[in-house]
C-alpha positions in Angstrom: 90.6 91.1 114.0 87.9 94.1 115.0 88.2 96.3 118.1 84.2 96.4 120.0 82.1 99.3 119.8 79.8 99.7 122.7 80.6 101.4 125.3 80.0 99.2 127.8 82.6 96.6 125.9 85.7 98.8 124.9 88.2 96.5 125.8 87.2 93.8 123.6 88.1 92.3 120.8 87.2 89.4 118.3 90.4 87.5 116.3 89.8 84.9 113.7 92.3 82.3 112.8 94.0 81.5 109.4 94.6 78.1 108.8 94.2 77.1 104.6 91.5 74.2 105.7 88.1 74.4 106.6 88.2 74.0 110.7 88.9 77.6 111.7 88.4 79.2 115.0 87.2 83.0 116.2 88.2 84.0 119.4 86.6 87.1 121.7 89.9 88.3 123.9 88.7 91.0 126.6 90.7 93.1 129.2 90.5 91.3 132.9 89.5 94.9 135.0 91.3 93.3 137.9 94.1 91.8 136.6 95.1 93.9 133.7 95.5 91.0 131.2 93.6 90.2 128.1 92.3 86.9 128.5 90.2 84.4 126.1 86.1 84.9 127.0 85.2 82.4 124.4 85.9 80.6 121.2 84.0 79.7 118.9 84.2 77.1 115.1 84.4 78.9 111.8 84.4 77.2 108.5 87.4 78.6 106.4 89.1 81.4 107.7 87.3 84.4 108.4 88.1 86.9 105.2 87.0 90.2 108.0 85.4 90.1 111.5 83.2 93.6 112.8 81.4 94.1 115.5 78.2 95.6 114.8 78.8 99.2 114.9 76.5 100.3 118.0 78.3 103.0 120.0 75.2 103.4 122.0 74.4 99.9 123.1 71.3 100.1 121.8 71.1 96.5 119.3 72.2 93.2 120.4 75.3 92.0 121.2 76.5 91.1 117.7 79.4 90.6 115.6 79.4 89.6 111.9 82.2 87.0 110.0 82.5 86.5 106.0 84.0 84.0 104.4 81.9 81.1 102.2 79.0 83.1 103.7 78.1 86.1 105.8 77.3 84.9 109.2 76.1 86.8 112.3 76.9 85.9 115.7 75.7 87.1 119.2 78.1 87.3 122.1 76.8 85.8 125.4 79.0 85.9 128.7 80.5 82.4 128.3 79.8 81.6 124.6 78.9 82.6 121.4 76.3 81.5 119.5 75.5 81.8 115.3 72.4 83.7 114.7 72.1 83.7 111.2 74.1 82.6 107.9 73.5 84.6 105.3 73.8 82.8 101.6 73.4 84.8 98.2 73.3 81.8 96.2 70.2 80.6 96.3 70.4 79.0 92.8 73.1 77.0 92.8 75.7 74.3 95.0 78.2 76.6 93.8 79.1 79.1 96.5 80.9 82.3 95.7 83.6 83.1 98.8 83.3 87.1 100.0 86.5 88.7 100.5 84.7 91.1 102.9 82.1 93.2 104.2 81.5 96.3 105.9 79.4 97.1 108.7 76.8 100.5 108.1 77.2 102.9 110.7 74.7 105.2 110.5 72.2 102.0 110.3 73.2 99.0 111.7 70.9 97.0 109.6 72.7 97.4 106.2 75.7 95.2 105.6 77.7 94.6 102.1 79.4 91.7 101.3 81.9 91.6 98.6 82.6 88.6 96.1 84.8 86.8 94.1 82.0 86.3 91.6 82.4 90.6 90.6 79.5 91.8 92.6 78.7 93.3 95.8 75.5 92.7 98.0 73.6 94.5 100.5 72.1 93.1 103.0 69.5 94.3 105.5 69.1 92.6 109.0 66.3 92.4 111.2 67.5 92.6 114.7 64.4 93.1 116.5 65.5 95.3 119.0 61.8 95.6 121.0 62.5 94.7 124.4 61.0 91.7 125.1 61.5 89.9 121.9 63.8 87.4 122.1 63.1 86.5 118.2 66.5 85.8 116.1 68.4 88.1 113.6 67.5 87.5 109.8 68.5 89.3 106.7 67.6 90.0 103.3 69.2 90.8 100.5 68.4 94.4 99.0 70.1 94.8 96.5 73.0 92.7 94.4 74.8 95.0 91.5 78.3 93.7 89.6 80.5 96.1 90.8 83.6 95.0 88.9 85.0 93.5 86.0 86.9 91.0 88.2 86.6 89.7 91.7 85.8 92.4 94.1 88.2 92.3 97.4 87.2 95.0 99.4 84.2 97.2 100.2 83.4 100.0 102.6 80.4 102.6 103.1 80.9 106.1 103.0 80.1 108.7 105.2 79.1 111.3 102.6 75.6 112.1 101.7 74.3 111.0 105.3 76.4 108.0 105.5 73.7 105.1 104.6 73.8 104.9 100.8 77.7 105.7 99.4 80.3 102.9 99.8 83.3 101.8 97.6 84.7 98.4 96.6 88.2 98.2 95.1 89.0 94.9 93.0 91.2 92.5 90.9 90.7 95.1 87.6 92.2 97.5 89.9 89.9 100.3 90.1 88.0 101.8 92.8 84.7 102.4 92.0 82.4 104.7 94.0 78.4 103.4 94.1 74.8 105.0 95.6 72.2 102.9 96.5 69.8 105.4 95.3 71.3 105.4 92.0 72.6 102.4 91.2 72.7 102.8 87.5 75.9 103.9 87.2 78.9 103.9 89.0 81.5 106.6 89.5 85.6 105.0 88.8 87.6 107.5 91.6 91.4 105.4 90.2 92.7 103.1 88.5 96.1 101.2 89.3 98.1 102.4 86.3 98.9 99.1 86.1 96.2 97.4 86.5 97.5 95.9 89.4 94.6 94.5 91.9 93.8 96.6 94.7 92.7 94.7 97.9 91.8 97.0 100.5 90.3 100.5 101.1 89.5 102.5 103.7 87.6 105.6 104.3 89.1 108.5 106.6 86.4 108.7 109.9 86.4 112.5 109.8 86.4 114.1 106.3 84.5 111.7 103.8 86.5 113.2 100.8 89.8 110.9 101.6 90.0 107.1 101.0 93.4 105.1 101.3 93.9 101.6 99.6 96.9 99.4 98.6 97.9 96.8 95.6 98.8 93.8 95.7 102.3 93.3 96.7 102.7 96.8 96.7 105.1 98.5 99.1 103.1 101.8 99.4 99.5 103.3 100.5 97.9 105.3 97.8 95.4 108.4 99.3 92.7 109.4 96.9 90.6 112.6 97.3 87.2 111.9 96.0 87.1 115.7 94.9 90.1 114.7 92.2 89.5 111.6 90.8 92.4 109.5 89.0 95.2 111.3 90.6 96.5 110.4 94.5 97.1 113.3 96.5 99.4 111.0 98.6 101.5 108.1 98.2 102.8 106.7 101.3 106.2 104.6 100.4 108.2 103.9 103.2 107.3 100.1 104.1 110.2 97.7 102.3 107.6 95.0 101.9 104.5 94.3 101.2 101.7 96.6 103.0 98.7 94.5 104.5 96.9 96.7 106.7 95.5 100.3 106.6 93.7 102.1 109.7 93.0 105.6 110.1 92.6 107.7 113.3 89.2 107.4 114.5 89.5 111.2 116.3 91.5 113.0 113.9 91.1 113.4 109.9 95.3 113.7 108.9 96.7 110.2 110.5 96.7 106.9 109.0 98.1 103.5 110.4 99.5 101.3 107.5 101.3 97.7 108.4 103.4 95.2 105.9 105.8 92.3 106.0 108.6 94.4 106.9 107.8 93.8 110.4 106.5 97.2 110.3 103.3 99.9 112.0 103.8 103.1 110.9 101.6 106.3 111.6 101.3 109.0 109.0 100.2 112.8 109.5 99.3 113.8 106.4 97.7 116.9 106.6 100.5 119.0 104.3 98.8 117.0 101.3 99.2 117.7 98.7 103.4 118.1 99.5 105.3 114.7 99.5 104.8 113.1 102.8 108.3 111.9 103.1 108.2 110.0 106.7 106.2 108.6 108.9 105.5 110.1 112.4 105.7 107.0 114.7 107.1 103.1 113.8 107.0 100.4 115.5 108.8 97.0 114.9 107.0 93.6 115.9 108.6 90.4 115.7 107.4 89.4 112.4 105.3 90.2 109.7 102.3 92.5 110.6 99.1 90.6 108.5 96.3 92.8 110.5 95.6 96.3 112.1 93.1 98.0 113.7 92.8 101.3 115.7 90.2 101.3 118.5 87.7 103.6 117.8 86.4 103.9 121.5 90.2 104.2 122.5 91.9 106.3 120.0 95.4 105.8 122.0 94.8 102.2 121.2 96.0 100.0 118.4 96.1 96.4 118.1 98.1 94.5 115.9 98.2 90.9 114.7 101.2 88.9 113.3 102.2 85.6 113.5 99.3 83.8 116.6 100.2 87.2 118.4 97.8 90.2 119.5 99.8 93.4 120.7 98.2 96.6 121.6 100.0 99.5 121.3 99.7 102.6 122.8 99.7 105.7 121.0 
């Protein structure tokens, strides 16, 4: 589930649907003005579940209405009024029948035409899409690969661009070895390893902070706590956020302020963190809120930072902040 960017679309999001078989479903849900209800604007097929849904990150309107899907491919997709319609599919594996699934992607936001996918098959690959943004043009959306690298050791699950360095060539990817390893597209020669699960347990998510580029947060696999790395002090978490009683499955920090994170698990649980006496324990969360079952998806509206939408069970709530 993603939360729209442009401004003229802040009410507006996209929710893809998680049945294990291949006839899945996206939905875009927007806010009625009059009415005050978020209603269905159009749904759309999807082969497999969709591993991560974005909407291209355009906070000035200025590209086409898209929004982006991974699962046995990348696909890109462009919103009409009433329907939605697939503009490109985006395939890595050219060579072969054998398709490698992507766990996820992330969406550039200081250039809209780079994307990364990540893989099952250990690597990660950067994409860059033409979007033909001269008015006018009515030609498609295509893509090219530039550049593929093996991040990991095992199956990558997660990856994410950073806004250091100008924002267009850092990202991250966490995966099954349980590492988190730090990349730049200028230098892709080596990698830098920021931490390792002393276990060795796979990590399955990360997520930079929106306002100081030194913090990430990810999670391990059935782990009941959110782990905060500072990118300044690698190997050693400055944070360790523990009070979930099941498994965590979500991580969103604030989009307008650098100290508070959103994490959500099976314990029926959102919690919001301030964690801006790091290094000191954070003992408690700030705010909690209890939905009726387990919370498998969160996201905090970055055009509406009192916003956040969860997703558990077939339900979308938004809470308020």
């Amino acid at each position: 589930m993603n939360w729209s960017v442009r401004p003229d679309k802040r009410f507006r999001l996209a929710l893809g649907s998680f049945i294990e078989e291949y006839n899945n479903k996206v939905q875009i849900v927007a806010l009625d003005e009059e009415s005050s209800e978020f209603v269905a604007k159009s749904t759309f097929d999807h082969p497999y579940p969709t591993t991560k849904i974005m909407w291209i990150p355009d906070a000035k309107g200025l590209f086409p209405d898209l929004l982006a899907t991974s699962g046995d491919y990348l696909r890109v997709w462009r919103a009409g009024e009433n329907d939605t319609r697939l503009e490109c599919l985006l395939n890595n594996n050219k060579n072969s029948d054998f398709c490698a699934p992507l766990t996820s992607f992330d969406w550039n936001e200081v250039d809209p035409n780079l994307l990364g996918t990540s893989s099952i098959d250990t690597t990660c690959t950067i994409w860059g899409l033409e979007t033909g943004q001269v008015l006018g043009r009515v030609n498609l959306v295509s893509g090219h690969v530039k550049t593929q690298l093996i991040a990991h050791d095992k199956e990558v699950y997660d990856i994410a661009f950073s806004r250091a360095g100008g924002g267009r060539d850092m990202f991250a990817s966490v995966g099954a070895d349980g590492s988190v390893r730090m990349f730049d597209l200028r230098h892709l020669e080596h990698s830098t390893i920021i931490y390792e699960d002393p276990q060795h347990h796979p990590l399955l998510r990360l997520a930079w902070n929106k306002q100081d580029p030194n913090y990430l947060a990810t999670f391990a696999m059935d782990a009941c706590e959110v782990i905060i790395l500072d990118v300044r002090v690698p190997c050693t978490p400055v944070a360790r956020l523990n009070n979930h009683r099941a498994c965590v499955n979500g991580i969103a920090w604030a989009p307008h302020s650098s100290c508070h994170i959103c994490t959500a698990a099976d314990d029926h649980q959102a919690l919001i963190w301030d964690i801006q006496q790091m290094p000191r324990a954070i003992e408690d969360p700030i705010l909690a809120y209890t939905a009726d079952c387990e919370i498998n998806q969160i996201q905090w509206a970055s055009t509406q930072p009192d916003w956040i939408a969860i997703c558990y069970n077939n339900s979308l709530e938004i809470l308020r902040v």
